[in-house]
N, C-alpha and C positions, 0 to 999 in steps of 0.2 A: 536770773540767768542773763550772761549777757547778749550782746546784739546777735553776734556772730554765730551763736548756737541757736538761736530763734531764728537766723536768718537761712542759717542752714536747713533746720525743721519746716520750715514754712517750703522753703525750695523745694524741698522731699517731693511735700504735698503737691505744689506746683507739679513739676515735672511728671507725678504720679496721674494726675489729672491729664496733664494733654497726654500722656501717652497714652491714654485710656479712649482720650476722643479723638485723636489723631484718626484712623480707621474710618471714621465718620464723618467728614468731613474734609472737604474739597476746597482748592482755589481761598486759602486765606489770603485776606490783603493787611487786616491788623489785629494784632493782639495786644489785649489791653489789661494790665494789673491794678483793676481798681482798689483804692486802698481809702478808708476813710478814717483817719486820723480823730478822730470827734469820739468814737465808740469801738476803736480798736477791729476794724473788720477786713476781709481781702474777698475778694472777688475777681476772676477773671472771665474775659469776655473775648470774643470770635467773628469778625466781622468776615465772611464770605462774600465771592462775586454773586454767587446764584441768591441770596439773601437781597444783596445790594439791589437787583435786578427786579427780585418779587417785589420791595419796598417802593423800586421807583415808579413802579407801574400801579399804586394802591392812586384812589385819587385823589390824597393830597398831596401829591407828588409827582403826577404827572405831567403837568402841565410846565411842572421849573422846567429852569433850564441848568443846564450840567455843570455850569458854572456858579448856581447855586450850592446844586446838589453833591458837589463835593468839595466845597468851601469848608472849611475847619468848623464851622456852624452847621452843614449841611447834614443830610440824614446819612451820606454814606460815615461819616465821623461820630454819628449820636452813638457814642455807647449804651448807652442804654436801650439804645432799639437792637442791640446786640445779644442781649440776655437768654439765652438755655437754661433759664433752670431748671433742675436742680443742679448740673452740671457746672454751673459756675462755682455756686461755691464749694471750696475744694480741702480746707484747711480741718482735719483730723481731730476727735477729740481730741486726742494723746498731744498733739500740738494745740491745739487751741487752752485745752490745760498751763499749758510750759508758758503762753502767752499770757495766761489770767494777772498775775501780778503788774504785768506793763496794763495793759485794757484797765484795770483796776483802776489804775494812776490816769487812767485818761478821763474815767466817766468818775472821776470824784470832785464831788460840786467844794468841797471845801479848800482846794488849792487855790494859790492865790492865780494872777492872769499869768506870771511871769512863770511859776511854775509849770501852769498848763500848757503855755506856750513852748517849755522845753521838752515836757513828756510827747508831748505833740511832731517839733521836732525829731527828736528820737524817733517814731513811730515812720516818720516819713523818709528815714532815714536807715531803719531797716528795710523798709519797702524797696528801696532802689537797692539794696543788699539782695534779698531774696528775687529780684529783677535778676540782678548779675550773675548769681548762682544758677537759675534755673535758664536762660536764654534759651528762650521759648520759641523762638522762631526755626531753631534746629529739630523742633520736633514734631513740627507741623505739618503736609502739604501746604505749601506757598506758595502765592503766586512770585513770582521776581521781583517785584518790588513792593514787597510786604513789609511793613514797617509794626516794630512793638515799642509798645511805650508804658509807664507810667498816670494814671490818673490820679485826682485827688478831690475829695466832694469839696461842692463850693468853690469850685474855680470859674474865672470866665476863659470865655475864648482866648485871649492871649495870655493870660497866664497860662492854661492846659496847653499853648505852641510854647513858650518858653519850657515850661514841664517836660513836653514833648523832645526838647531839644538835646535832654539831658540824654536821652537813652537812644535817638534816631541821630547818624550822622548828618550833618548839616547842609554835604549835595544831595539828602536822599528826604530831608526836610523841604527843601528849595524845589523839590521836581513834586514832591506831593502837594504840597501848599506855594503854588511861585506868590503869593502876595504873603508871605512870613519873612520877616525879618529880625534877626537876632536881639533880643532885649539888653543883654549883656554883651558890655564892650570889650 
């Protein structure tokens, strides 16, 4: 199947998913489509203010200061302290089926690097597809400067801001993170 039909599928699920928790939840400030390209997976995540709020006040996190705490490293950016499950993951058998032959191509130990590096590709490449389709910030309560992006396992910080860069515009990059600066010229 190609991209464009899995990208759609996957969207489905997406958009089916937040409109499911939209109702539920309040004050989002990022939405995040993790995608792990290694074993073919998608998950998305929900960072809230009143979340942000319980977290900062737990005690290892009390004592930063705000200038930590919302640094592209900081906890209000850790996805992963974002996680609802089972609500995150969202992607349907019926879709995850349509997706078995690509995930197949990804978790096969006998391709060679160059190969894995393109199925890999591809995968990372429907993700910003199924990003585009579904724009997930239209179906959310938002705060106003709610930003959605893109993730990918295995990134560091500045790669996950250039990641980032692909899907957030650039003055709305620059006001969430002022110490980000563009990677590409």
């Amino acid at each position: 199947m190609d991209n464009d039909l899995l990208a759609d599928l996957v969207a489905t699920d997406l958009r089916r998913n937040l409109e499911v928790r939209a109702p539920n939840v309040r004050d989002v400030y990022g939405v995040c489509l993790w995608s792990d390209d290694l074993y073919g997976s998608f998950l998305v995540s929900l960072g809230t203010e009143a979340e942000f709020e319980r977290q900062r006040r737990l005690p290892a996190y009390a004592s930063q200061p705000d200038q930590i705490l919302f640094a592209p490293g900081g906890v209000r950016w850790s996805v992963g302290d974002w996680h609802r499950f089972p609500d995150d993951e969202f992607v349907t058998a019926e879709t995850e089926a349509a997706l078995e032959p690509l995930i197949s191509r990804l978790r096969d130990d006998t391709l060679s690097d160059a190969e894995l590096e393109a199925e890999c590709a591809r995968w990372r490449e429907l993700t910003f597809a199924v990003f585009d389709l579904a724009q997930p910030l239209d179906l959310l309560p938002c705060t106003e400067d709610a930003i959605a992006f893109v993730a990918i396992d295995e990134m560091n910080v500045e790669e996950q801001l250039d990641l980032m860069s692909r899907t957030v515009p650039a003055a709305r990059m620059q006001a969430t993170f002022p110490q980000w600066r563009p990677l590409r010229g």
